[in-house]
Structures are given as C-alpha cells and as structure tokens.
C-alpha positions in Angstrom: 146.4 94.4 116.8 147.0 90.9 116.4 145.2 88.9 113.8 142.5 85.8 114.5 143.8 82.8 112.9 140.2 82.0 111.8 140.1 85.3 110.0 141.9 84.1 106.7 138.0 84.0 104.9 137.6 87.8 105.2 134.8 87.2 107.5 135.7 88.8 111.3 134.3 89.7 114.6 132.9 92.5 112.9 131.1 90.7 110.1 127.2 90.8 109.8 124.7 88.5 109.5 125.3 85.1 108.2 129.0 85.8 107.8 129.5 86.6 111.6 127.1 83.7 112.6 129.6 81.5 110.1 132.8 83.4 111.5 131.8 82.5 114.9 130.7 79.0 114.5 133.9 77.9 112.9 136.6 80.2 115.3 139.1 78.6 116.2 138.3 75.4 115.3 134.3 75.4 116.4 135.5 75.8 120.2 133.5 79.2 121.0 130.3 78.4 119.5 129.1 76.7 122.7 131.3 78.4 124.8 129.2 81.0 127.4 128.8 84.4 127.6 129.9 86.4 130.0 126.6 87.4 132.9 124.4 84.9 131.9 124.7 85.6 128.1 122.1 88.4 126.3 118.4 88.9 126.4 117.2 89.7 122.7 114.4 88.9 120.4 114.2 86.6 117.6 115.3 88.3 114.3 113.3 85.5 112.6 109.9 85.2 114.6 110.2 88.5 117.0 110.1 85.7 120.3 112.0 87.0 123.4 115.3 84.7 124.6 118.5 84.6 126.0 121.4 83.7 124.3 123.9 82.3 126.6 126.6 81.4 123.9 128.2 82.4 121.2 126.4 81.2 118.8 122.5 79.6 119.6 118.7 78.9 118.3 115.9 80.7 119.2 113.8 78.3 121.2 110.0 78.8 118.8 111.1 78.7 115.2 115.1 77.8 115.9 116.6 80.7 114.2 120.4 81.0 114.0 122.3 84.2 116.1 125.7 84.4 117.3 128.2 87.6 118.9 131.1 87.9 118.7 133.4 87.7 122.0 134.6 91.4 121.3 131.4 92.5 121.0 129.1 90.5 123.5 128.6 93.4 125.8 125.9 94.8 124.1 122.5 92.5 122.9 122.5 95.5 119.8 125.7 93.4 118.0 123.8 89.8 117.7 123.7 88.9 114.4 120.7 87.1 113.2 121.8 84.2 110.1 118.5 84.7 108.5 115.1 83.2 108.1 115.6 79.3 107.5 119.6 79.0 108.1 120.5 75.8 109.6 123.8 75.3 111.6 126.0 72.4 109.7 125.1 69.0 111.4 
C-alpha cells in the first residue's frame, strides 16, 4: 500500500476525532477539505449540538452551533466514520 505524503504527522485516514479532522484539512496541501463527496456527501447529526445536516465535503460546520467534522476519502461511504473535532474547535483562519 502506498503511503500519503501528508501522513508524515502520524495522523492518517484512520485517525479519530480532532486528529482526522486536522489530517484531512491539511491533505495534500488543504486541497480535499472542500473538495465534495461522492452522492451528494453524508446525512449525520451534529456531534456537538445533536442537529441533523449533510456534509457534502471532506471536512465542514454544522450549520446551528458550527461544529467541526470531516471523513476521510477512504472512508466516506459510510456517515458512521465522520469524525466530530469536538465542542468549540475552530478550523485555522
């Protein structure tokens, strides 16, 4: 398997939590955070506030309190692998 030249932190696709959110968000030089997934991205709930929403990229906000999730490209067949950054997590301006 080859390796992800983003992957030198020890963070990976298969990270959790903030480090997947921060693995994702910088990949490949920040181009698949706002890249879109695949049929019209995932349906989920908030991790932070329990609100219902679609993620349609990589890495997004819930729309009510603006919490931080991402997936992984590997794994964005399946709403179960978002990873939620955790309550009050802000994306670098």
């Amino acid at each position: 398997m080859g390796e992800c030249g983003s992957c030198s932190t020890g963070a990976g696709p298969f990270s959790e939590g903030k480090d997947l959110v921060e693995f994702v968000y910088n990949a490949h030089g920040g181009a698949i955070k706002d890249q879109p997934i695949p049929d019209a991205g995932l349906k989920t709930k908030c991790r932070g506030c329990g609100e219902p929403f679609t993620l349609e990229t990589f890495v997004g906000k819930c729309p009510k309190c603006g919490g931080v999730h991402a997936v992984s490209p590997p794994r964005c067949n399946d709403p179960a692998n978002i990873q939620f950054a955790g309550v009050g997590y802000k994306l670098p301006e």
